[in-house]
C-alpha positions as CSV (number, residue, x, y, z in Angstrom):
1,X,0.0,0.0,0.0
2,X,2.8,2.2,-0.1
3,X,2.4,3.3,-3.5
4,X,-0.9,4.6,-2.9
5,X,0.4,6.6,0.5
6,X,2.6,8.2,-1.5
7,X,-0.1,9.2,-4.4
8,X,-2.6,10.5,-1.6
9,X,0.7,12.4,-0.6
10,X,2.8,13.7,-3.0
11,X,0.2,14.2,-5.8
12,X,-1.0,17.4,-7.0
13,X,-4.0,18.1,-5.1
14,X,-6.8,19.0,-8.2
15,X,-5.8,15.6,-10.2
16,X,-6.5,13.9,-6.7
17,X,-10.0,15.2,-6.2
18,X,-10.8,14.6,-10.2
19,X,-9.5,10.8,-9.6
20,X,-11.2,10.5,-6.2
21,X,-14.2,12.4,-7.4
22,X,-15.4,11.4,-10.9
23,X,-15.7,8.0,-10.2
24,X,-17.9,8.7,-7.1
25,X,-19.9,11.1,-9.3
26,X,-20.8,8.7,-12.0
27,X,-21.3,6.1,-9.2
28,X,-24.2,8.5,-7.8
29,X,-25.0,9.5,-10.8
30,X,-26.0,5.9,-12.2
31,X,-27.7,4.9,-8.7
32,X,-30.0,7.8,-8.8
33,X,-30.8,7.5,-12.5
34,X,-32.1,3.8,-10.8
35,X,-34.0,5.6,-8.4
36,X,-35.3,8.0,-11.0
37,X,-36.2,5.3,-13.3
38,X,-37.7,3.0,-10.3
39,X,-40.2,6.1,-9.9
40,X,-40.9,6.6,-13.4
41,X,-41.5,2.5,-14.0
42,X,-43.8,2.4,-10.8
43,X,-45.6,5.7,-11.4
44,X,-46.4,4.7,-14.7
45,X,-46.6,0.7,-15.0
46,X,-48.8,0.9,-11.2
47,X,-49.9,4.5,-10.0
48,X,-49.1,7.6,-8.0
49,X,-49.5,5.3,-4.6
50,X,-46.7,3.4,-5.7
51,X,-44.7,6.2,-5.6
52,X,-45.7,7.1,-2.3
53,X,-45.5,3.7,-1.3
54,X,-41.5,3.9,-2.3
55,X,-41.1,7.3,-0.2
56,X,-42.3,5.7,2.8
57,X,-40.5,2.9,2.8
58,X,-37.1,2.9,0.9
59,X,-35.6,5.6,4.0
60,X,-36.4,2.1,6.8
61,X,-34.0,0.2,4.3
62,X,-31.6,2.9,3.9
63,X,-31.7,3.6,7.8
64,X,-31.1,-0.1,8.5
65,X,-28.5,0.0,6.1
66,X,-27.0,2.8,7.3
67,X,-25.2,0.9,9.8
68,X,-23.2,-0.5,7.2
69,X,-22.8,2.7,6.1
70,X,-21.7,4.3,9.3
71,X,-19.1,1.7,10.1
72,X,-17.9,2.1,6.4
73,X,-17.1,5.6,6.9
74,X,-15.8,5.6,10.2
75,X,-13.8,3.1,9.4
76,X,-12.4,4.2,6.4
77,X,-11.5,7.4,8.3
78,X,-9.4,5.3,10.1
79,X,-7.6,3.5,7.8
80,X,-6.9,6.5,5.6
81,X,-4.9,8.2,8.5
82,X,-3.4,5.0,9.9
83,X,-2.2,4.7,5.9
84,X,-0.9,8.2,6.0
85,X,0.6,7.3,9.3
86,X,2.3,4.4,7.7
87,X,0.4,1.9,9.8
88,X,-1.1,-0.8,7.5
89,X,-1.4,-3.7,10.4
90,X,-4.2,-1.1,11.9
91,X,-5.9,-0.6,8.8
92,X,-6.9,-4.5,8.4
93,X,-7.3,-4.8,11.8
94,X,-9.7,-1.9,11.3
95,X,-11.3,-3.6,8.2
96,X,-12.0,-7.2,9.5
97,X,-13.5,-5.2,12.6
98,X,-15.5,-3.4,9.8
99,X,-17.0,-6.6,8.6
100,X,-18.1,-8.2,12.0
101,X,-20.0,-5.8,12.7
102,X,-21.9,-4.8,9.3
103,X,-22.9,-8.3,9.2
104,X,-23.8,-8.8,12.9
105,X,-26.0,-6.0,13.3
106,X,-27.8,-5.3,10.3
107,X,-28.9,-9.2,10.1
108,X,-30.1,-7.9,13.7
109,X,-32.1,-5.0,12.8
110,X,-33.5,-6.8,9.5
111,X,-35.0,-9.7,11.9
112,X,-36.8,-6.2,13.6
113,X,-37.8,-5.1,10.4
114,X,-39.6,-7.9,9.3
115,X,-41.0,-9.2,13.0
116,X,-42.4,-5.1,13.3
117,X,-43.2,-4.3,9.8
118,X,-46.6,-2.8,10.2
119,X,-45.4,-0.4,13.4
120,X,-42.7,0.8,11.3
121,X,-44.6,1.5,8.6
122,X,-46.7,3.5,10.1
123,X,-44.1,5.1,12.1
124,X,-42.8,6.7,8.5
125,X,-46.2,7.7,7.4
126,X,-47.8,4.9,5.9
127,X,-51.5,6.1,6.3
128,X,-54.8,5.7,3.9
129,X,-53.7,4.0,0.9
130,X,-50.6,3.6,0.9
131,X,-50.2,1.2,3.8
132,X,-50.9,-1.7,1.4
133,X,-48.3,-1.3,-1.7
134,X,-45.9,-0.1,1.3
135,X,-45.9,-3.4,3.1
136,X,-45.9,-5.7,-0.1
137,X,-42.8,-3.6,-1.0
138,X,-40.9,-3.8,2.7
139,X,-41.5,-7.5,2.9
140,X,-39.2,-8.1,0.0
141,X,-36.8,-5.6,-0.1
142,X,-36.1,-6.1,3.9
143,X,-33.9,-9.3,3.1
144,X,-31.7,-7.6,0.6
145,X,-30.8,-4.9,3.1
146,X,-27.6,-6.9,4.4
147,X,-25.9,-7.0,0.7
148,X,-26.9,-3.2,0.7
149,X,-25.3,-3.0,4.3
150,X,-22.2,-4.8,3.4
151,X,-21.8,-2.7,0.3
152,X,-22.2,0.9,1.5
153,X,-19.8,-0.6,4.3
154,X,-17.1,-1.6,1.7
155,X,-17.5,1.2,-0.7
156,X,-15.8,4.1,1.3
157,X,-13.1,1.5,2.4
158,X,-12.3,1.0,-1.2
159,X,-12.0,4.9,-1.8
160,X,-9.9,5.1,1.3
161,X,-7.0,2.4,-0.4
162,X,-7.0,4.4,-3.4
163,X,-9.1,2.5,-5.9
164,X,-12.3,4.7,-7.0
165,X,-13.5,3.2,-10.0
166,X,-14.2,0.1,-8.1
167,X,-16.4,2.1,-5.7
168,X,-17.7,3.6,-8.9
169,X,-18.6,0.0,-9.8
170,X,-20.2,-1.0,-6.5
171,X,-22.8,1.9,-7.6
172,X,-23.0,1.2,-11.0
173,X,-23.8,-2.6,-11.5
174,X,-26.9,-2.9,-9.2
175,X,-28.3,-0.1,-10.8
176,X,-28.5,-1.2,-14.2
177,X,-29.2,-4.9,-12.4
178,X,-32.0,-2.8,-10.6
179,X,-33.6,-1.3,-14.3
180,X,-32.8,-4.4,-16.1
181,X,-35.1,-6.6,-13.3
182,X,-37.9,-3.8,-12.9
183,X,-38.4,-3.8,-16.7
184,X,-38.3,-8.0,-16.1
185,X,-40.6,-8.0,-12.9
186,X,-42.7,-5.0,-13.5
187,X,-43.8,-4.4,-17.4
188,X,-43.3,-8.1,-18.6
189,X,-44.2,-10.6,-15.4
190,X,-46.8,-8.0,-14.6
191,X,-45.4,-8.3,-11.0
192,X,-46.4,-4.9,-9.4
193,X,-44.9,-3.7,-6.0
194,X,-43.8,-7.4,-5.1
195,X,-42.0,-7.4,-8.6
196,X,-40.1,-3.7,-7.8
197,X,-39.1,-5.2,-4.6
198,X,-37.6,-8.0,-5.8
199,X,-35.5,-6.1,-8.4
200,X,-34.3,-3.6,-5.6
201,X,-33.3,-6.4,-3.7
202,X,-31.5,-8.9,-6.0
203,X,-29.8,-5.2,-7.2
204,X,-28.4,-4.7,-3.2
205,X,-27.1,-8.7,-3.5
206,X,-25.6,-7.8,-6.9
207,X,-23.4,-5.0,-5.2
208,X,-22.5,-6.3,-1.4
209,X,-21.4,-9.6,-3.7
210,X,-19.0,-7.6,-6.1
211,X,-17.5,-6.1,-3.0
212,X,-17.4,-9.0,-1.9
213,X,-15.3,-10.3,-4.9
214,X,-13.2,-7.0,-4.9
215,X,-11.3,-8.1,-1.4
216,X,-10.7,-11.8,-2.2
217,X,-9.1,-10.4,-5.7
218,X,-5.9,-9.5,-6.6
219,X,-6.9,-5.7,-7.4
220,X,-6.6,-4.6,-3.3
221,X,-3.6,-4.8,-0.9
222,X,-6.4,-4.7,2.0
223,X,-7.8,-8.2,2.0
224,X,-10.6,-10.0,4.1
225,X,-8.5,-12.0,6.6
226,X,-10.4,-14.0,9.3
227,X,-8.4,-13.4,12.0
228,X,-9.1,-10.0,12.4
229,X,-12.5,-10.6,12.9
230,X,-12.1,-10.3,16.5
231,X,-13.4,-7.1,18.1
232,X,-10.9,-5.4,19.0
233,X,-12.2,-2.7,21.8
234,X,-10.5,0.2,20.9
235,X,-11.0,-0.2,17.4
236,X,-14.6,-0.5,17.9
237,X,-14.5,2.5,19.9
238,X,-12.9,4.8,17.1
239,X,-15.7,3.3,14.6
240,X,-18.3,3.6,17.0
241,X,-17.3,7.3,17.3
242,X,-17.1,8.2,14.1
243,X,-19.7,6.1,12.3
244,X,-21.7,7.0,14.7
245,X,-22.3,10.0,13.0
246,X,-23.4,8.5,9.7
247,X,-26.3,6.2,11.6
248,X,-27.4,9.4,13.5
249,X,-27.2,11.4,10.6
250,X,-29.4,8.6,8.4
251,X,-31.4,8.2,12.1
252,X,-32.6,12.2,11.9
253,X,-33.3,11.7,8.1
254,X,-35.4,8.6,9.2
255,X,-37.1,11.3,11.8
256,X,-37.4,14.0,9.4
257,X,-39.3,11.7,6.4
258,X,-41.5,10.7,9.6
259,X,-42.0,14.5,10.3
260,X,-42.4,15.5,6.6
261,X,-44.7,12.1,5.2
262,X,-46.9,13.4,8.6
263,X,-47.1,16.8,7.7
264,X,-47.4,16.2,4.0
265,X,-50.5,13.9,4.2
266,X,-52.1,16.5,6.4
267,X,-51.8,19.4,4.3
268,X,-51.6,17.4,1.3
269,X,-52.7,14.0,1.3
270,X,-51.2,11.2,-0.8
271,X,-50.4,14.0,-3.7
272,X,-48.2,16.0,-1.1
273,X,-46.0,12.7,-0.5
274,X,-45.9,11.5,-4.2
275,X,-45.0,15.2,-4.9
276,X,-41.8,14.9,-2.5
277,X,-41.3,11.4,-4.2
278,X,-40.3,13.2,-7.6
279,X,-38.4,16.0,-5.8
280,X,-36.1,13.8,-3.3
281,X,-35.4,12.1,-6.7
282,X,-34.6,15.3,-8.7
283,X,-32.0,16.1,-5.6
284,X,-30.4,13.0,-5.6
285,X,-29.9,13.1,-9.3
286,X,-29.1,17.1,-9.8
287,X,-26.6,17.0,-6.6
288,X,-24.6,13.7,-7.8
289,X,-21.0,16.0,-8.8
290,X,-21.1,18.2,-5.7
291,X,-21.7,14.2,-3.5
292,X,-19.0,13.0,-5.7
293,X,-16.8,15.7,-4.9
294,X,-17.7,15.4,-1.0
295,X,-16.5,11.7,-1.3
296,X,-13.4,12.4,-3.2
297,X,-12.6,14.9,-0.9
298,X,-12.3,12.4,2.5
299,X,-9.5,9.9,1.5
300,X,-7.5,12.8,0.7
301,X,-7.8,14.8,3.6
302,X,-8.1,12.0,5.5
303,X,-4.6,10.6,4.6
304,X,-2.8,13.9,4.8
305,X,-4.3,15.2,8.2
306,X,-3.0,11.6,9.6
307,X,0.6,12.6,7.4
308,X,0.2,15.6,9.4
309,X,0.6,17.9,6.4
310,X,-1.1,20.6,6.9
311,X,-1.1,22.4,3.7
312,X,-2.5,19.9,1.6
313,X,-5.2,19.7,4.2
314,X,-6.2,23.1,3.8
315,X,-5.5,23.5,0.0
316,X,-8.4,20.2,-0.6
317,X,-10.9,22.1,1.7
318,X,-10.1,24.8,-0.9
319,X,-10.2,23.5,-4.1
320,X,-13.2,20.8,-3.0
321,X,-15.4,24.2,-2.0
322,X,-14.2,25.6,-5.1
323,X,-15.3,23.0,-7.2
324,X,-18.6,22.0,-5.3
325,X,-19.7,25.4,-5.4
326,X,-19.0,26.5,-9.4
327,X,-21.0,22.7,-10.0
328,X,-23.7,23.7,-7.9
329,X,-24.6,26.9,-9.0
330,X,-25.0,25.4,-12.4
331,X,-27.2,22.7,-11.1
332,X,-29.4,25.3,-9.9
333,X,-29.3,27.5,-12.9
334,X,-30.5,24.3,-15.0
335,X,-32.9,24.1,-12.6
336,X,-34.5,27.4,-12.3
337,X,-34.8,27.0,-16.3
338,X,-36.2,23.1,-16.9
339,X,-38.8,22.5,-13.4
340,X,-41.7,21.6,-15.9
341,X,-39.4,19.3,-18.4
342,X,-37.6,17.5,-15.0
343,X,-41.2,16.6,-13.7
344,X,-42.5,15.3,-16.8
345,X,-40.1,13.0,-17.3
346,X,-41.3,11.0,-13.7
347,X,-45.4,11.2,-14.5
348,X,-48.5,12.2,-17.2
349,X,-50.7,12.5,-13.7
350,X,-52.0,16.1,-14.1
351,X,-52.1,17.2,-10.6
352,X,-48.4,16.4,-10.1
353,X,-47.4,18.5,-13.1
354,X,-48.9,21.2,-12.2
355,X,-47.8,21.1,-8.4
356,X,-44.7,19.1,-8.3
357,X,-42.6,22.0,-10.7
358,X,-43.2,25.3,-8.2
359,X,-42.1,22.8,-5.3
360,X,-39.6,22.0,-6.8
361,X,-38.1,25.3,-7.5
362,X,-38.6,26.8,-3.7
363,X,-37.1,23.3,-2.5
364,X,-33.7,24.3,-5.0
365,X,-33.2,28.1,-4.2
366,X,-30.1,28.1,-1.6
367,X,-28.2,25.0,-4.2
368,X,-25.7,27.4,-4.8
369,X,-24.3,27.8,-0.8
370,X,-24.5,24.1,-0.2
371,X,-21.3,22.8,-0.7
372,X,-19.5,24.5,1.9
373,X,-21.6,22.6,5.1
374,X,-21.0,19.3,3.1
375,X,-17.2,19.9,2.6
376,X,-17.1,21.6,6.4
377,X,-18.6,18.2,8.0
378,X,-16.5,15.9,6.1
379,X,-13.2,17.9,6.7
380,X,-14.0,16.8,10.8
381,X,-15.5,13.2,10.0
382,X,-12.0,12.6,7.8
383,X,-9.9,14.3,10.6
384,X,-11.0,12.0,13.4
385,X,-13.1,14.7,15.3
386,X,-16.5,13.1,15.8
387,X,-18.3,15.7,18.0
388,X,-17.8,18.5,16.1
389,X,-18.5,16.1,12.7
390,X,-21.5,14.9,14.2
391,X,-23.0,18.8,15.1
392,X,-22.0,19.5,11.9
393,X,-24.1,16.8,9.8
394,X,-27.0,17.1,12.2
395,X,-27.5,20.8,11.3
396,X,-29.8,20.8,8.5
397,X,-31.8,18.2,8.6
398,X,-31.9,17.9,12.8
399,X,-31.2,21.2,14.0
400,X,-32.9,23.4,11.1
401,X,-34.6,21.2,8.8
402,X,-37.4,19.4,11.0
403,X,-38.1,22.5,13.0
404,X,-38.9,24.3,10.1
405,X,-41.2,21.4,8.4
406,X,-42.9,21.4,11.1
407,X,-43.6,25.4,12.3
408,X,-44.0,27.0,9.0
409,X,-46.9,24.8,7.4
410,X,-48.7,25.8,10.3
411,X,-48.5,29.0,8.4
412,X,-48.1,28.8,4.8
413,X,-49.5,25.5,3.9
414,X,-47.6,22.9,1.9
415,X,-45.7,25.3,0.5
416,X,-43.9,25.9,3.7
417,X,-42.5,22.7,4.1
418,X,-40.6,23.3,0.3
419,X,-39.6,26.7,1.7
420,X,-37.9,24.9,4.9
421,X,-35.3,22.9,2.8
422,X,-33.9,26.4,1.6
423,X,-33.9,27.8,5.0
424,X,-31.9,24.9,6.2
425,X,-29.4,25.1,4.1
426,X,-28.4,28.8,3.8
427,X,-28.7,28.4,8.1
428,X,-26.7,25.4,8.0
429,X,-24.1,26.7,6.0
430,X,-23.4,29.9,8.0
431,X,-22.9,28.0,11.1
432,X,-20.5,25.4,9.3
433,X,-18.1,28.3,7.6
434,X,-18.1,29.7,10.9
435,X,-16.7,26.5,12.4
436,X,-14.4,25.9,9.3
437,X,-12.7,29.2,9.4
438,X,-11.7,28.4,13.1
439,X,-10.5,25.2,12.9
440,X,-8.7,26.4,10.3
441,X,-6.9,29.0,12.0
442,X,-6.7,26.9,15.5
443,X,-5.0,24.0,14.6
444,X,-4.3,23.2,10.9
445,X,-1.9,26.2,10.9
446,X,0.5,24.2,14.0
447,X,0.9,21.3,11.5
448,X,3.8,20.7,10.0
């Protein structure tokens, strides 16, 4: 691994962040296209409930999965600074730790998933009619949440030893497995919610097994080696810390969709929710570059904060704002320009397209500041600093966001729920610059 040590190191720091981040970016970008396309196949080939039905219920997989998730990126934290440290017993100690506990505990929580599936349900909103497409879709999707767990486990860990276009691949093949199935399941077998299920599940098997292929294969100096399987405590403890901030992060989404599905339905009804559907879609699509970029930026800094140098530190918290923000702004230009085209392409149901576009527009208006509170609370996630990373990430969507969803309705309708996600973010940005600029000025200028 020391060839990669010394690219993270000695490499100039914008051909870095273009290696890092384009293969993260078309990674994201293929796996929302799949969510895109799952919404378009089961607004059109079932209805507007099944739509509705996916909103409610794909953010319990995710938060399940987020475990994975959480352990992937705290981990990966620390094997990128135990890397840059020169430490590489550590970083497959870290990794076989990794493992243990992805499988362990989301086979855990899926057994709670399935034994609880109505309550949960109807924890995230599940009311009316959606309750019945939204529990035909759980039940199958539930069991494929452990390859999903494994995967988002192993892709940040396969960023962190320098090989991004296998990440991008862990993204990429269970989303064209995903459309290839749906089209399979849904249009041809006539299989309806059971049918998009199934291909969202057999897609999250297709992508924890290529990882799983990726670490037995000659490609990777980190391998899967048995022996450290064992927990080791203070291991756990750093992963615990730091991935903890990923599964509270994915725990306060959970709680804001359980806020926003409420509020939605009872300003809104079904409409509302299917309406939020199309626009969660639009932002995971439109944002893909400035995500990418966020990924590429953490093995970078992560590496050269444990190398202790601090001036490729601060020059990739540049250059990653820099970037983020120019892509950004033209995301949101585009979509100021194309709402009505963007909606179209996800239904012909005449009530969404007239009031899906204007929501979609208000929901978009701060695009441009964004980039700064995602760069801000990675910078202290890849640095070690888990308090300060975990305030960070909880500011819009805990501190700001759910507040807001659920005061200003009270006032302006649905409407004011699409103004909240604005709000948050110019609010949540402020706060995080602030933080930044004194870290900054603290303790990355006493590195050497």
């Amino acid at each position: 691994m020391n060839r990669i040590a010394n690219d993270l190191g000695t490499k100039n720091i914008s051909q870095l962040l273009l290696k890092q981040a384009i293969p993260a970016s078309i990674g994201i970008l293929v796996m929302s296209i799949n969510m895109i396309v799952d919404t378009i196949f089961v607004g059109r080939w079932i209805g507007v409930l099944a739509i509705a039905a996916i909103t409610v219920v794909l953010p319990i997989a995710f938060l399940i999965s987020s475990i994975g998730m959480g352990v992937g990126i705290g981990g990966s934290s620390i094997i990128s600074r135990a890397l840059g440290a020169q430490k590489e017993d550590k970083a497959f100690e870290v990794f076989g730790n990794q493992i243990s506990l992805t499988i362990g505990l989301s086979v855990l929580f899926v057994l709670l998933g399935t034994f609880f599936c109505l309550p949960i349900l109807q924890l995230f909103g599940a009311n009316g009619d959606i309750i019945a497409p939204a529990t035909e879709y759980f039940h199958v999707i539930v069991w494929g949440v452990p390859f999903l767990a494994f995967a988002m486990m192993g892709n940040p860990v396969i960023r962190a030893v320098g090989k991004p276009n296998y990440a991008m691949f862990t993204m990429i093949l269970p989303a064209i497995a995903n459309i290839f199935l749906d089209v399979v399941f849904i249009k041809f077998m006539n299989l309806g919610m059971f049918g998009a299920g199934l291909a969202t599940s057999i897609s999250y098997a297709v992508s924890g097994l290529f990882i799983l292929w990726f670490f037995f294969s000659k490609n990777t100096e980190l391998k899967i080696v048995p022996k450290y399987f064992k927990f080791n405590h203070s291991i756990l403890k750093e992963i615990f810390s730091l991935g903890g901030v990923t599964v509270v992060r994915q725990g306060t989404i959970s709680v804001l969709v359980i806020v926003l599905n409420y509020t939605l339905f009872k300003y809104g009804g079904e409409v509302s929710i299917a309406i939020y559907g199309i626009i969660n879609r639009v932002m995971m699509f439109a944002l893909f570059p400035v995500l990418g970029v966020t990924q590429g930026f953490l093995p970078i800094a992560g590496y050269n904060y444990g190398a202790n140098d601090s001036k490729r530190v601060k020059e990739t918290i540049k250059i990653s704002i820099l970037f983020g923000t120019v892509i950004a702004t033209l995301i949101f230009i585009l979509i100021m320009l194309f709402p009505d085209e963007l909606v179209h392409v996800f239904t012909e149901d005449k009530e969404l397209l007239n009031l899906t576009p204007n929501a979609l527009i208000i929901a978009f208006l701060a695009t441009p500041v964004i980039t700064t509170q995602l760069i801000g609370s990675a910078y202290f996630q890849a640095a070690g600093k888990a308090l300060p990373a975990l305030l960070l990430t909880l500011l819009k969507q805990g501190i700001f966001l759910i507040p807001l969803v659920y005061v200003l309705p009270k006032f302006y309708g649905v409407n004011g729920v699409w103004m909240s996600f604005p709000i948050a973010d110019v609010l949540s940005t402020l706060v995080t610059y602030f933080f930044l600029k004194k870290e900054i000025q603290l303790n990355l200028q006493t590195k050497n």
